[in-house]
C-alpha positions in Angstrom: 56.2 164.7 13.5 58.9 163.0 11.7 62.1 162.1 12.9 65.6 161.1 11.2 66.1 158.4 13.6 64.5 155.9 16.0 66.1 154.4 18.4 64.3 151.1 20.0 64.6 149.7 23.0 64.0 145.9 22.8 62.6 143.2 25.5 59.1 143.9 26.0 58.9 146.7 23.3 60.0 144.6 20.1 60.0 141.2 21.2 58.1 138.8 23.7 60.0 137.7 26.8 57.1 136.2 28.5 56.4 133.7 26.1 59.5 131.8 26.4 60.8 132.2 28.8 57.7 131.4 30.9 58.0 128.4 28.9 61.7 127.5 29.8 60.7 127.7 33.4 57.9 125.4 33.0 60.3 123.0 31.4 62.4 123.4 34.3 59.8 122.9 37.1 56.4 121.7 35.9 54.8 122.5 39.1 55.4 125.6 39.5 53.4 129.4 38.5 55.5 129.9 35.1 53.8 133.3 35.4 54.6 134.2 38.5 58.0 133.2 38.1 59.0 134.8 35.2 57.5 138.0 36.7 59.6 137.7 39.7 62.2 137.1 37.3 62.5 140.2 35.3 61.8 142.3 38.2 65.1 140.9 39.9 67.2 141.8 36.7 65.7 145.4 37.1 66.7 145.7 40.7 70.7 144.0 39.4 70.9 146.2 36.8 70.0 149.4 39.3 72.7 148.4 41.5 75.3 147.5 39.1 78.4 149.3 38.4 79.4 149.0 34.7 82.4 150.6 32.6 83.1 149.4 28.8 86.0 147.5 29.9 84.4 145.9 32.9 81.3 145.0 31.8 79.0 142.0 33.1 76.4 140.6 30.6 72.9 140.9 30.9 72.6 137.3 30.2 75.0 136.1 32.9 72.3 138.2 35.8 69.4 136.3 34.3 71.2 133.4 35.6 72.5 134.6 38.5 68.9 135.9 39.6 67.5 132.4 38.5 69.1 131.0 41.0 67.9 133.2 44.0 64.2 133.2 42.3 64.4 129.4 42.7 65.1 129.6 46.2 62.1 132.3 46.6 59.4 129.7 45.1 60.6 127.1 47.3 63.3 125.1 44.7 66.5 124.1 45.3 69.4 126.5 44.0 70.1 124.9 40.5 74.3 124.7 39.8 75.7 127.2 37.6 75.3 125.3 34.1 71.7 124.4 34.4 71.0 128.1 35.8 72.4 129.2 32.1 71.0 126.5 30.4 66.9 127.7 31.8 68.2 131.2 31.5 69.1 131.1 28.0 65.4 131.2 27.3 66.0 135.2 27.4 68.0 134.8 24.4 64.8 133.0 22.3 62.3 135.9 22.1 60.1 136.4 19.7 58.4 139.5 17.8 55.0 141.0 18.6 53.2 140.4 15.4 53.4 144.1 14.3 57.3 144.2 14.6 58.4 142.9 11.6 56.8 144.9 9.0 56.3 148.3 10.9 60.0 148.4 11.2 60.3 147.5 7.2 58.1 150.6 6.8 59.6 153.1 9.1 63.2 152.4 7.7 61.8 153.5 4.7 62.5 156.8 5.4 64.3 156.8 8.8 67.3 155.3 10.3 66.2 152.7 12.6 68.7 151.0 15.3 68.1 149.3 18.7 69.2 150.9 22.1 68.4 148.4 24.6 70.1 147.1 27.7 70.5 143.4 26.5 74.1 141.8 25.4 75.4 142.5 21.9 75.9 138.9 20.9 72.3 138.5 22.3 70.7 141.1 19.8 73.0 140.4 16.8 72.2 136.3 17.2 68.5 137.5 17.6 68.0 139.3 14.8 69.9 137.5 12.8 67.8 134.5 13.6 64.6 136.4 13.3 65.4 137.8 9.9 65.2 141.4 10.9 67.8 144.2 9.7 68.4 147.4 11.3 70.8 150.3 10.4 72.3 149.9 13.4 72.4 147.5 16.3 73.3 149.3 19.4 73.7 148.4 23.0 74.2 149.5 26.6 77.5 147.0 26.5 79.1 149.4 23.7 78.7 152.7 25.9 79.5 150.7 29.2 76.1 152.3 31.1 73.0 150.8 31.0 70.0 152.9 30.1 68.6 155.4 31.5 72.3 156.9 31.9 72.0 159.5 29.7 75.7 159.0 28.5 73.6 155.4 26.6 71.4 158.1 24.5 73.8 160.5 23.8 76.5 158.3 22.3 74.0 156.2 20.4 72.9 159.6 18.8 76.4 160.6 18.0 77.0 157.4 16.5 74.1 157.7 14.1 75.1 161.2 13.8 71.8 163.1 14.8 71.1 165.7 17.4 68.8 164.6 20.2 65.8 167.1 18.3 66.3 164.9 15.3 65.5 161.3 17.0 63.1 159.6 18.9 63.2 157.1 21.7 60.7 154.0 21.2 59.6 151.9 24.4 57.0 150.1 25.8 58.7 151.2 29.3 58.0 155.1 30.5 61.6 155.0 32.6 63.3 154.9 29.5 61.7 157.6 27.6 61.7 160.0 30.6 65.4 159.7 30.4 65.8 160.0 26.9 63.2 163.3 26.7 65.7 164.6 29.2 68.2 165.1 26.7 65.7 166.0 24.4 64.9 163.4 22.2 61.5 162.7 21.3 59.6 160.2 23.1 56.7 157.1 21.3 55.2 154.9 24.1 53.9 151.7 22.8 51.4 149.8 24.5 52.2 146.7 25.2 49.2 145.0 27.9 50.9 141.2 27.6 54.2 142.2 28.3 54.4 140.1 31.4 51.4 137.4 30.1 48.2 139.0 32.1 46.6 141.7 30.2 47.7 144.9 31.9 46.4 148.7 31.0 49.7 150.8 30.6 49.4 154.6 31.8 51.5 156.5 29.7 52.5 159.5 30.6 50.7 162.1 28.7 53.7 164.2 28.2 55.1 161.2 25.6 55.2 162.7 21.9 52.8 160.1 20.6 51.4 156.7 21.8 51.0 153.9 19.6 49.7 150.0 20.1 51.3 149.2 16.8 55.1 150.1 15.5 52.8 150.6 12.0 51.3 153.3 13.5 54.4 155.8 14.2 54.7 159.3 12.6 
C-alpha cells in the first residue's frame, strides 16, 4: 500500500558510511584493517548510544561519540589514544557519506506523491550540511536531537509523525536496520526493510523479518 508519509532513517539506509570512513581511517593509520576498524567502530557508537541518557536540553552529539569511541577503538587495535582534535578531525569522516546509487532518484519519485523526511539518530547540522552538499531535498529533515531520545524510543516516532501531521496508520518507517522498524511497527506505523549487503563493506545476506510490510533492494521500488 501507499502511504502519506515516509520517514527514513539515514546511515546505512540512505547513505554509505563504510566507504569513507573506512577511508579516513586508512588515512589515519595505513597499516591497519580499515574494515575491521570501522566495523568495530560503529558497533561502539551502538553500544554509547544504548547507554546514553539524552533530554532536548542536554543533548550530546552523535558526532562528538564517534570521536570519543575513536579513541578507545584505537587503543583496541593496538594505536596509541590520538588527542582530542585529531580524534574529531578522523572522525569527521562520518559527516562525508555518500548515497547508495538508487537514493537520489527513488526519493525524487516517492515525494512525488508522498511526504518524505529523515528520522535518523545522527546530529541536525550533520544531516542539513549533508544534504545540502549532496543536493537532496526533503520535506522535512528530522532528527533524534529535536525530540531529545534517540530512536527506537517511541517518543522519536511519535513526535516526528505529529510534526508532519499524520497518524502512525498513515506513514511508514524506512530502514535498512530491523531494530528500528520493530519499534516504529510498535506504534503502528508501517514498516519497508531495505537490503543493504555492503553496509559494513563485506557482502552480508540481511534476514528481514518477515513480519516487515514490504522489502525492497532499491528505494525505486517502494509502494
Amino acid at each position: 500500500m501507499r502511504y502519506k508519509a515516509y520517514l527514513f532513517d539515514v546511515q546505512g539506509t540512505l547513505l554509505d558510511f563504510f566507504e569513507p570512513v573506512s577511508h579516513a581511517v586508512a588515512e589515519y593509520a595505513p597499516g591497519i584493517d580499515a574494515a575491521a576498524f570501522t566495523r568495530a567502530w560503529r558497533a561502539d557508537y551502538f553500544d554509547r548510544v544504548a547507554n546514553l541518557r539524552q533530554s532536548a536540553e542536554d543533548w550530546t552529539r552523535v558526532q562528538d561519540l564517534y570521536a570519543h569511541g575513536f579513541a578507545d577503538i584505537c587503543a583496541t587495535f593496538g594505536l596509541p589514544r590520538p588527542d582530542a582534535a585529531t580524534a574529531a578531525v578522523v572522525a569527521a569522516g562520518w559527516q562525508r557519506l555518500v548515497p547508495w546509487h538508487d537514493v537520489p532518484g527513488g526519493l525524487v519519485r516517492l515525494r512525488a506523491h508522498a511526504l518524505v523526511a529523515t528520522l535518523s539518530n545522527t546530529d541536525m547540522a550533520t544531516m542539513v550540511n549533508l544534504f545540502k552538499h549532496l543536493g537532496i531535498s526533503w520535506d522535512a529533515v528530522l532528527t533524534a536531537e529535536v525530540f531529545g531520545r534517540f530512536k527506537p524510543d517511541p517518543v522519536t516516532y511519535r513526535r516526528a509523525l505529529r510534526y508532519l501531521g499524520v497518524e502512525p496508520g498513515e506513514a511508514a518507517m524506512v530502514a535498512a536496520h530491523p531494530y528500528d522498524l520493530h519499534a516504529a511497527r510498535e506504534i503502528g506505523m508501517g514498516t519497508v526493510f531495505v537490503s543493504r549487503p555492503y553496509e559494513y563493506g563485506d557482502p552480508v545476506l540481511a534476514h528481514a523479518d518477515e513480519g516487515f510490510d514490504q522489502q525492497v533492494a532499491d528505494i525505486n521500488d517502494i509502494a
